[in-house]
matplotlib code that plots the C-alpha trace (Angstrom):
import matplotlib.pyplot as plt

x = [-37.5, -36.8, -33.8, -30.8, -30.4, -27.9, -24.9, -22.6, -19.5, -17.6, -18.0, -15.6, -14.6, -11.6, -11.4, -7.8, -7.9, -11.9, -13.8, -16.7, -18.5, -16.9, -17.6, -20.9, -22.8, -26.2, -28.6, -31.6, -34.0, -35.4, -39.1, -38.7, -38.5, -35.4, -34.7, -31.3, -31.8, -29.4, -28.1, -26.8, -23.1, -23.8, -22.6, -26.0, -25.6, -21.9, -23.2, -25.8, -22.9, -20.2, -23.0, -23.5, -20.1, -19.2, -16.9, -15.0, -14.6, -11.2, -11.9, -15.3, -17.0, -20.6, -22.6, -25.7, -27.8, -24.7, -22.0, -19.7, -19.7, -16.9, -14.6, -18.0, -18.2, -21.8, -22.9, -22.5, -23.5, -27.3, -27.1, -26.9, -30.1, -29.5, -30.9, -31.0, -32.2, -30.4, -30.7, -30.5, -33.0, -31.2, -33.3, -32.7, -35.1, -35.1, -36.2, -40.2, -41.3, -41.1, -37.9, -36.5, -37.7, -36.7, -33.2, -32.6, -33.2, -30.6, -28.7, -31.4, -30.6, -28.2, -28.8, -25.4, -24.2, -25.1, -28.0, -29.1, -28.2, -29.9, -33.1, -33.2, -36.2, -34.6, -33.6, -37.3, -38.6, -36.4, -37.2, -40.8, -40.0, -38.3, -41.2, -43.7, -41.1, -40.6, -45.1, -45.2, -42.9, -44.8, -47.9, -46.7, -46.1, -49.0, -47.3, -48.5, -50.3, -47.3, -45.4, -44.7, -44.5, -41.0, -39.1, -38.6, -42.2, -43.4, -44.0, -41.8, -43.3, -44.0, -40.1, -39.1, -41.5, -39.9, -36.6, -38.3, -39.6, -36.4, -34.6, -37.8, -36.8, -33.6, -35.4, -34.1, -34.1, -33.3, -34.2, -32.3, -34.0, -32.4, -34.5, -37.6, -39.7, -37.7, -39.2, -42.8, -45.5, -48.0, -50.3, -47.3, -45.7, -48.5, -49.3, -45.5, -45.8, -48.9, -46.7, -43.5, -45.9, -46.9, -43.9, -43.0, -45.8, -44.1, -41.8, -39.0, -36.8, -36.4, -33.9, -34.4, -32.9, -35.1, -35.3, -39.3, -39.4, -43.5, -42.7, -39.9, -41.3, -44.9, -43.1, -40.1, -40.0, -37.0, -34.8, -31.2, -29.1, -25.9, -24.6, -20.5, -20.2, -21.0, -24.1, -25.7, -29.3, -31.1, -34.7, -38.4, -40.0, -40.9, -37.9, -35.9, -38.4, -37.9, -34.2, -32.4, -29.0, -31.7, -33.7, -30.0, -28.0, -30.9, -35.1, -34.3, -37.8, -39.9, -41.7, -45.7]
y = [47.8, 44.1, 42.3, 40.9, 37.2, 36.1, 37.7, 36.7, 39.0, 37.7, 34.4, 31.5, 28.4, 26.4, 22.4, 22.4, 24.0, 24.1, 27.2, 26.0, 29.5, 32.7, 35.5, 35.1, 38.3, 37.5, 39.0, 37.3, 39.4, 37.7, 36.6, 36.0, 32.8, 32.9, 31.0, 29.9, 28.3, 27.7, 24.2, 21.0, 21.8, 25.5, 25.1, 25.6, 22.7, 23.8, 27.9, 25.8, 23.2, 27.3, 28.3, 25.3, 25.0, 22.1, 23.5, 27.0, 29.5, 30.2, 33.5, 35.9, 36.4, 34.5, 36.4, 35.4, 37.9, 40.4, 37.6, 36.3, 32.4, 31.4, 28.4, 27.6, 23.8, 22.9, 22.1, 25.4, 27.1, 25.1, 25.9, 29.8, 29.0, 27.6, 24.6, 22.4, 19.1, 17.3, 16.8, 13.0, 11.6, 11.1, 9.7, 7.0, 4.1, 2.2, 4.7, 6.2, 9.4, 11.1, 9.7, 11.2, 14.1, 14.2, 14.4, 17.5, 18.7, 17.3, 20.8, 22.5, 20.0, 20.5, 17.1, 16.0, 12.6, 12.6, 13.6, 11.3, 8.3, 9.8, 11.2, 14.8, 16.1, 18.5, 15.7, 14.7, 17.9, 18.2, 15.0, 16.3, 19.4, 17.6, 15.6, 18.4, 20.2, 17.7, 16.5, 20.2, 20.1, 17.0, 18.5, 21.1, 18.7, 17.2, 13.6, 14.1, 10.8, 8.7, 9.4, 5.8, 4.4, 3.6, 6.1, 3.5, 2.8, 6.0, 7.3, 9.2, 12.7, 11.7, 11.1, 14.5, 16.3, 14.4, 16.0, 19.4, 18.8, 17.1, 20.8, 22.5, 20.8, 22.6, 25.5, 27.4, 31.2, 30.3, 26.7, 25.4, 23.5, 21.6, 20.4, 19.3, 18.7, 16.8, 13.0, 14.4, 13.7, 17.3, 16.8, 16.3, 19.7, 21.3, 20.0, 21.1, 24.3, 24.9, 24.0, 25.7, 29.0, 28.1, 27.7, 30.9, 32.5, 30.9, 33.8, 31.9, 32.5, 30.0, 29.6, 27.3, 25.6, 24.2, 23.0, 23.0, 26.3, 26.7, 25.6, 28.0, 31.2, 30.3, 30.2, 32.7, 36.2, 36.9, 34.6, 34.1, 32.6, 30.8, 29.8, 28.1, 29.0, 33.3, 34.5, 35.9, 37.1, 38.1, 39.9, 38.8, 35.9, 38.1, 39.7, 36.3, 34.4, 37.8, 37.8, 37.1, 36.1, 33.4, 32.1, 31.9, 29.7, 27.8, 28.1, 27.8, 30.1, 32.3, 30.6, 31.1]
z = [50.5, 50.8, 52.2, 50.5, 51.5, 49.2, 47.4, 44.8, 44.1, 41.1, 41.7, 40.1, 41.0, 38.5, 38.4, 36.9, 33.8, 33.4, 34.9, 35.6, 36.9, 35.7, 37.6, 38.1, 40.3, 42.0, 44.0, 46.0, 47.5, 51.1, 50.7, 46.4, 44.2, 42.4, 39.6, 37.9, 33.8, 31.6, 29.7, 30.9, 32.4, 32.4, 36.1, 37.5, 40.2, 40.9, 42.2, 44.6, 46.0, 45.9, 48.3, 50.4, 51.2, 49.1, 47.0, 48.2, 45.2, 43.8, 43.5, 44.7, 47.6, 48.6, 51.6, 53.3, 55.0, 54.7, 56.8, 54.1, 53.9, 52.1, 53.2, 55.9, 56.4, 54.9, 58.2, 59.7, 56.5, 57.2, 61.0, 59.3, 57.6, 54.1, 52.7, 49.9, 47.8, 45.0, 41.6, 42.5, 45.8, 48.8, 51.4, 53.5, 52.0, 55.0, 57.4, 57.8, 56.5, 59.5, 60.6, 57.0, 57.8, 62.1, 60.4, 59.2, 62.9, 63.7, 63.1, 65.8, 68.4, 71.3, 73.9, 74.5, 75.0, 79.0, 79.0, 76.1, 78.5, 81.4, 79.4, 81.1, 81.1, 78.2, 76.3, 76.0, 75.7, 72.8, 71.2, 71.4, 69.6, 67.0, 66.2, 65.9, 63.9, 61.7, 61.1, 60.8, 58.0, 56.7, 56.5, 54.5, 51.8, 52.6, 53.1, 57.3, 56.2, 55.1, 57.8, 59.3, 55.8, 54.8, 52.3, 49.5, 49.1, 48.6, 45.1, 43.1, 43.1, 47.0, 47.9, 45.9, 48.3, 51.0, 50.2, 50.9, 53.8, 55.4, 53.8, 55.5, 58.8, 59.1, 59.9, 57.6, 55.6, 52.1, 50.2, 47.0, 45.1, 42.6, 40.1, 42.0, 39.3, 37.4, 36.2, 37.5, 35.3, 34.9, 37.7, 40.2, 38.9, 39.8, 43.3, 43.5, 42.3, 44.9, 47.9, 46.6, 46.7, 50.6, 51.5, 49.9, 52.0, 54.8, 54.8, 52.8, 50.3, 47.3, 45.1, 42.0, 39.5, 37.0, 33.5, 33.1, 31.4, 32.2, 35.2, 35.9, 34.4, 36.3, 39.9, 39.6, 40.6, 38.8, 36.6, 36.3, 33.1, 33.0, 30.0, 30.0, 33.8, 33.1, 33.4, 30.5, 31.5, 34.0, 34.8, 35.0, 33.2, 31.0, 30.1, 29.9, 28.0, 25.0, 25.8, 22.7, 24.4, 26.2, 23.3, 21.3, 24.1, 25.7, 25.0, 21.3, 20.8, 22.8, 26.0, 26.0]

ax = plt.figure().add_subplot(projection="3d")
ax.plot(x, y, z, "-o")
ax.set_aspect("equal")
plt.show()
């Protein structure tokens, strides 16, 4: 019987008089690709910054691997082992590949200030570590050969990938992804959808938010709808893509 990563117990979070998710329940199963659907300003993007610490809930309880998270600084919520991308890139465009990438170990690291200065022989074991770490993570993505390039010159598809391998960096359990594919052109979606399955066979978790429907219902496990902050569906791509509730608020007709 697999693992519960994630939990969501009645869930909402109020911006003044807006409630933006509304009790909202969710279960990820460890080692599955989850994903989360629904229309623009369904609050999608606002139950992936409720779990990443960004925002706290007003009311609810969010749990990762059984240890409840809530009010967690986003920094010590990835040090747990969650996390994510954006909707919008955010890499640093004058920095290489790799040192994009040597970033999200940062949260792995533990050289302090003196022994930086003096370069201990654990200080450079370390920095070694988080170099292989991060080409590791690299080659993943398959971008191992851009790696001295500079983040700004890489193509678009290429600097979304980057992202995920920066988030794979962290070392982490569970990966948001938040819509990866989006502004890719076919033949990027599916060298993404390839390396989101390795890295699914990597022994991690995914959860995805995604407005590709082929895209969605070829990767997913099990699917998740939001629809005015609640959450109105949820099953397998099979089930979702038949759903009436589903077709009415968001696909508009069946899925093929």
């Amino acid at each position: 019987m697999s693992t519960t990563i994630l939990e969501m117990d009645n869930v909402t979070i109020r911006f003044g008089g807006l409630t933006a998710v509304d009790s909202v329940n969710l279960n990820i199963q460890e080692g599955t690709i989850r994903a989360l659907i629904g229309p623009n300003g369904a609050g999608k993007s606002t139950i992936f910054n409720l779990i990443t610490g960004i925002y706290p809930p007003t009311s609810g309880e969010i749990r990762f691997l059984g240890q409840k998270i809530n009010g967690l600084k986003p920094h010590l919520i990835t040090e747990m082992g969650i996390a994510r991308t954006f909707q919008n890139i955010r890499l640093f465009g004058d920095m290489t590949v790799l040192e994009n990438v040597m970033i999200g170990q940062h949260c792995r690291t533990k050289a302090n200030f003196i022994g930086a200065i003096l370069r201990s022989p654990g200080v450079k074991a370390e920095e070694k570590s988080i170099v292989e770490a991060s080409l590791n993570a690299l080659e993943v993505m398959e971008l191992g050969h851009k790696k001295d390039e500079l983040a700004k010159n890489l193509p678009y598809g290429e600097q979304r990938r980057l992202e995920i391998a920066r988030a794979l960096a962290t070392n982490p359990k569970l990966i948001l992804l938040d819509e990866p594919a989006a502004g890719m052109n076919p033949q990027e979606k599916q060298t993404l959808m390839s390396m989101i399955n390795k890295i699914k066979s990597m022994d991690l978790t995914i959860f995805l938010v995604e407005h590709d429907m082929k895209f969605v219902m070829s990767l997913s496990d099990r699917i998740a709808v939001l629809d005015y902050g609640k959450k109105i569906a949820s099953g397998t791509p099979a089930e979702i893509k038949k759903n009436p509730a589903v077709i009415a608020a968001y696909l508009g007709k069946e899925v093929v």
